[in-house]
mmCIF file of the C-alpha atoms, coordinates in Angstrom:
data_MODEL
# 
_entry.id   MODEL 
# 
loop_
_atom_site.group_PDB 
_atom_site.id 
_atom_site.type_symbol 
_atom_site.label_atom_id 
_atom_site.label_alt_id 
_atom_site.label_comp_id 
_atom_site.label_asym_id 
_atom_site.label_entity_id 
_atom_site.label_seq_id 
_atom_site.pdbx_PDB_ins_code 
_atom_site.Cartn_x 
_atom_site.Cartn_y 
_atom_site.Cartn_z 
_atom_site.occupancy 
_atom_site.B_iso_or_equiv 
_atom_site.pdbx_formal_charge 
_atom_site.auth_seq_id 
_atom_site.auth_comp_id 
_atom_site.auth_asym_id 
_atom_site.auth_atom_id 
_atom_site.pdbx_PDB_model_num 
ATOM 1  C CA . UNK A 1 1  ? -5.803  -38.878 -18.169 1.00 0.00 ? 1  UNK A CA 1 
ATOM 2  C CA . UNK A 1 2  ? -6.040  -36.257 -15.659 1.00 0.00 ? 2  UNK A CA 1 
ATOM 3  C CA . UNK A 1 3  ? -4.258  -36.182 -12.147 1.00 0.00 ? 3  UNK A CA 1 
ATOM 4  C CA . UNK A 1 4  ? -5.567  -35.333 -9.121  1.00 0.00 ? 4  UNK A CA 1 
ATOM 5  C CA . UNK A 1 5  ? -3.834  -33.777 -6.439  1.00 0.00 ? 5  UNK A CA 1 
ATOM 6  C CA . UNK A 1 6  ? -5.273  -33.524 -2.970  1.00 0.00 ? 6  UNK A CA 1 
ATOM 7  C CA . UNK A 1 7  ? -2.948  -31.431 -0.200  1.00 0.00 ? 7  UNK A CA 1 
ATOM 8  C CA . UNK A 1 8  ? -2.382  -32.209 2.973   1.00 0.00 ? 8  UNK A CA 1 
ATOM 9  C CA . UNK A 1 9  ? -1.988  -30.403 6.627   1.00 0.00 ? 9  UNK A CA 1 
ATOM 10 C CA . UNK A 1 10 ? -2.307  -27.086 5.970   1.00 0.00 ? 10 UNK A CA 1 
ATOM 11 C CA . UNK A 1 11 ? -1.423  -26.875 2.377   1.00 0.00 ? 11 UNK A CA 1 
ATOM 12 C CA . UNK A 1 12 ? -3.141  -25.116 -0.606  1.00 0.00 ? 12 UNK A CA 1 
ATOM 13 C CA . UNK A 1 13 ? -2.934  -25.789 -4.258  1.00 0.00 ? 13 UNK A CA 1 
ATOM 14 C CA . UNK A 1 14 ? -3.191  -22.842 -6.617  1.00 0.00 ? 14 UNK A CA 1 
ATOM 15 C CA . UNK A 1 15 ? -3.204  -22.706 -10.272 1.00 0.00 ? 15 UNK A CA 1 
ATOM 16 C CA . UNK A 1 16 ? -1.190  -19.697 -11.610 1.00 0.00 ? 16 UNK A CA 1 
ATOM 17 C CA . UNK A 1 17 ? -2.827  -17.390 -13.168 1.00 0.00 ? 17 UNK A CA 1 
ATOM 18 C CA . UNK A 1 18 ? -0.485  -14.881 -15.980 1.00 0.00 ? 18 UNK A CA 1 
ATOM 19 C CA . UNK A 1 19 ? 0.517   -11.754 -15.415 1.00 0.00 ? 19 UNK A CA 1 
ATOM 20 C CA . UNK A 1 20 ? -0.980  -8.802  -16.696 1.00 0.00 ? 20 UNK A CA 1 
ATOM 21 C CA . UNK A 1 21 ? 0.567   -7.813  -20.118 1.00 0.00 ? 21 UNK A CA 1 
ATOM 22 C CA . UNK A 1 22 ? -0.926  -4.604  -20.360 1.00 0.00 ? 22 UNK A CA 1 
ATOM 23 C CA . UNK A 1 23 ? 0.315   -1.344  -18.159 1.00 0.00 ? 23 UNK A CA 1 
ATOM 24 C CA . UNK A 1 24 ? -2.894  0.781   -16.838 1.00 0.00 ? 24 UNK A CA 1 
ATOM 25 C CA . UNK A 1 25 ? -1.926  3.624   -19.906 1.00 0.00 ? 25 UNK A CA 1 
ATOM 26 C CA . UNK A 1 26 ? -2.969  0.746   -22.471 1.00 0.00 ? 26 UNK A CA 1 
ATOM 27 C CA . UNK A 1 27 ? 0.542   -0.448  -23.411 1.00 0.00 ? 27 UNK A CA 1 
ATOM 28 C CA . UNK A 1 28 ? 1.251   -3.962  -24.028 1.00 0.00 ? 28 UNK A CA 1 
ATOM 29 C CA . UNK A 1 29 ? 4.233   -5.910  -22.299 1.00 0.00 ? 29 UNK A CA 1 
ATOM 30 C CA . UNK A 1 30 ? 5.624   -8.754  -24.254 1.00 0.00 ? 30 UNK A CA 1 
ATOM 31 C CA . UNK A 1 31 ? 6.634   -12.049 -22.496 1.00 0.00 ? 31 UNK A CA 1 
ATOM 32 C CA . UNK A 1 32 ? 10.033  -11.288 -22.900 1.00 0.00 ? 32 UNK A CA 1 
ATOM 33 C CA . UNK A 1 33 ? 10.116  -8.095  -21.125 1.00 0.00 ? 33 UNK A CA 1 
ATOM 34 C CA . UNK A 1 34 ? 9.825   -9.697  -17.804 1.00 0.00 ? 34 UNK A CA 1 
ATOM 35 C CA . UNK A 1 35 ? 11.079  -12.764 -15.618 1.00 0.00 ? 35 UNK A CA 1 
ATOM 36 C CA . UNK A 1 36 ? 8.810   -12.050 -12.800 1.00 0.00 ? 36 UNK A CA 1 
ATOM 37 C CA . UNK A 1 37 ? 6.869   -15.019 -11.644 1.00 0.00 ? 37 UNK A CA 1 
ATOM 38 C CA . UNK A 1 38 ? 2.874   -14.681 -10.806 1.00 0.00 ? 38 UNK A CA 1 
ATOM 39 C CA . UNK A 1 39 ? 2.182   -14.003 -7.231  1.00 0.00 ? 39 UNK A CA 1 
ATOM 40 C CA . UNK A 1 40 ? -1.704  -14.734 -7.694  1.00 0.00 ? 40 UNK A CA 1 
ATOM 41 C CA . UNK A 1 41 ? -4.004  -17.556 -8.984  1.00 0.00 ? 41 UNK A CA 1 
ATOM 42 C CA . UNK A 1 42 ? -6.691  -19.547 -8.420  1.00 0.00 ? 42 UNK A CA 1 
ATOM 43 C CA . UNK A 1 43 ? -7.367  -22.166 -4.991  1.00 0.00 ? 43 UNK A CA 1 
ATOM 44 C CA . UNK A 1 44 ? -7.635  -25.627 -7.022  1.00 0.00 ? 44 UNK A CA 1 
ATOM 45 C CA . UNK A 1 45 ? -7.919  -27.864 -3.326  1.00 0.00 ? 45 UNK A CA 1 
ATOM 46 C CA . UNK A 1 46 ? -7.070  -27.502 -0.464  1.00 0.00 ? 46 UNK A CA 1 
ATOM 47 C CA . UNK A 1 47 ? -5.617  -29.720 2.865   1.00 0.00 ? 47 UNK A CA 1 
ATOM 48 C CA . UNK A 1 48 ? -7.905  -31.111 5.705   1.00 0.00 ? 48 UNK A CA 1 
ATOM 49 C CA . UNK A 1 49 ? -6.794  -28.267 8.029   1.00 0.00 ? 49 UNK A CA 1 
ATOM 50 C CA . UNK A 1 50 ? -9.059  -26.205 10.477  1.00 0.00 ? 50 UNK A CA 1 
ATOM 51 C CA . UNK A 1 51 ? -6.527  -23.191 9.833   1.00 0.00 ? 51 UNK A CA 1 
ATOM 52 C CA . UNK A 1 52 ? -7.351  -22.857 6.408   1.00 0.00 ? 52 UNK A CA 1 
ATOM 53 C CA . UNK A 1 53 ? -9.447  -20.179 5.758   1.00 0.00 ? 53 UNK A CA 1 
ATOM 54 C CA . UNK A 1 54 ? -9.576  -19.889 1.865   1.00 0.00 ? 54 UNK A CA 1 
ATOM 55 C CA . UNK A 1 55 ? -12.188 -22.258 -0.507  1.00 0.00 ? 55 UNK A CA 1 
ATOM 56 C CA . UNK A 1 56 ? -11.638 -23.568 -3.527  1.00 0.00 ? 56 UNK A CA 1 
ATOM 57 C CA . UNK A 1 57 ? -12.224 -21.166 -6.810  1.00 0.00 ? 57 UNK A CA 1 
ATOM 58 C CA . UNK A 1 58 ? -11.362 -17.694 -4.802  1.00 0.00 ? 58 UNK A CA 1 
ATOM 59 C CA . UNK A 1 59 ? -8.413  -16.425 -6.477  1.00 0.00 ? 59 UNK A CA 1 
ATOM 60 C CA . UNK A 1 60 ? -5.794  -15.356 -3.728  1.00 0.00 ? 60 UNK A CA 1 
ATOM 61 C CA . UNK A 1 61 ? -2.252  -13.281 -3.648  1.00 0.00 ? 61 UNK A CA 1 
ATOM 62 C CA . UNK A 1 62 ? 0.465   -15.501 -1.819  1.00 0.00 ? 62 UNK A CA 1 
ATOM 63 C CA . UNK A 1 63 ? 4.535   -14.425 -0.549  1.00 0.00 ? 63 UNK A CA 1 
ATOM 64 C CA . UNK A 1 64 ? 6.300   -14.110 -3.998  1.00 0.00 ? 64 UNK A CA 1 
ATOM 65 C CA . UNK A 1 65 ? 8.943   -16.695 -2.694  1.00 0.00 ? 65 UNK A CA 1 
ATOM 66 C CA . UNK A 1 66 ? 6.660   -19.008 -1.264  1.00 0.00 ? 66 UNK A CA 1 
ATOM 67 C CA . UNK A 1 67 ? 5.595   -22.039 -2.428  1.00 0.00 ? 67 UNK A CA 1 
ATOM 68 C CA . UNK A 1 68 ? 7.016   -25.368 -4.233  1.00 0.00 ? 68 UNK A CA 1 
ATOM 69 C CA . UNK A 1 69 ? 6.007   -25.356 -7.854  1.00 0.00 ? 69 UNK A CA 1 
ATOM 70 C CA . UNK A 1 70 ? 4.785   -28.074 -9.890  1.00 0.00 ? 70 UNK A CA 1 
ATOM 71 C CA . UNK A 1 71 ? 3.581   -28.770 -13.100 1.00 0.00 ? 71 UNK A CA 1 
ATOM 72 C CA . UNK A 1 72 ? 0.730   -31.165 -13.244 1.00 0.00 ? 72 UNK A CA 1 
ATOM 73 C CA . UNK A 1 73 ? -0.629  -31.931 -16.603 1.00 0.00 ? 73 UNK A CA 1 
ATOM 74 C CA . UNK A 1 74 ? 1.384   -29.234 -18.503 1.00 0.00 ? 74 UNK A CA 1 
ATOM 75 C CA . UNK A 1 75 ? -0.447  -26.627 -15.980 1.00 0.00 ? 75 UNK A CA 1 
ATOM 76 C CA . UNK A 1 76 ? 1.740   -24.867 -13.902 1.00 0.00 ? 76 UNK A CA 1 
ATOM 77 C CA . UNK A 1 77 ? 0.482   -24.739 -9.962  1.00 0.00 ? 77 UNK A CA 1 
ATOM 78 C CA . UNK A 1 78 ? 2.497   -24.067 -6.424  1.00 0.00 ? 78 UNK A CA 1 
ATOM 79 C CA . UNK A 1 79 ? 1.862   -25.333 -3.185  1.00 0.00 ? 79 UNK A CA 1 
ATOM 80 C CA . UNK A 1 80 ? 1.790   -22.973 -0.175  1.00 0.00 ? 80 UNK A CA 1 
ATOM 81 C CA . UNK A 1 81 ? 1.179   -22.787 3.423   1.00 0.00 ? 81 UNK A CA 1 
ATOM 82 C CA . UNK A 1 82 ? -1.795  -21.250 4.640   1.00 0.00 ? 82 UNK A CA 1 
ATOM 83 C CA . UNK A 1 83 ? 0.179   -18.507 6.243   1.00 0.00 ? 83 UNK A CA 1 
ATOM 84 C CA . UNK A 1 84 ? 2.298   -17.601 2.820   1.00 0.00 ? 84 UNK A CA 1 
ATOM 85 C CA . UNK A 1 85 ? -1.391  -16.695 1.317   1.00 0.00 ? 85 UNK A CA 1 
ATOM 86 C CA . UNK A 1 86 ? -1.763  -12.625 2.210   1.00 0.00 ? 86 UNK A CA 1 
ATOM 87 C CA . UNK A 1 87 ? -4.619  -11.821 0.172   1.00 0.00 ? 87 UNK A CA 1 
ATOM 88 C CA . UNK A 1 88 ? -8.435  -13.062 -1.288  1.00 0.00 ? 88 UNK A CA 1 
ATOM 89 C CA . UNK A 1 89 ? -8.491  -10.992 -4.944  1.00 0.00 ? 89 UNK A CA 1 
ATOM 90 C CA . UNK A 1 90 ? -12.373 -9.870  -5.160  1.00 0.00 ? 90 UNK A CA 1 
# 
């Protein structure tokens, strides 16, 4: 069964994408290295709002502490405002 989550107002779903595990020199970071938390990942829906200026499949950067996370069908996601999204990743 899968669930379906629709936002409302001006909210956006995004589906966390993981952080890179390899530094720019080649080296690899394990998982236990690091704590930090993904700022980026992928619009999954978004609310009925005029403000929102994103569509669904860009992958976007958001606020680092913005956001309420979920987990929805063993995937992790977060809900943000529009305004806590700062970037469109290209």
């Amino acid at each position: 069964m899968t669930t379906k989550v629709m936002p409302l107002g001006e909210n956006v779903l995004i589906k966390l994408v993981a952080p890179e595990t390899k530094t720019a020199s080649g080296l690899y970071i394990p998982e236990s290295a690091t704590n930090e938390k993904s700022s980026q990942g992928e619009v999954t829906a978004i609310g009925e709002s005029k403000k929102i200026t994103v569509k669904k499949g860009q992958v976007v950067m958001f606020k680092k502490y913005g956001g309420e996370e979920i987990k929805v069908d063993n995937e992790d996601y977060v809900m943000v405002k529009i305004e806590d999204i700062i970037a469109i990743v290209e």
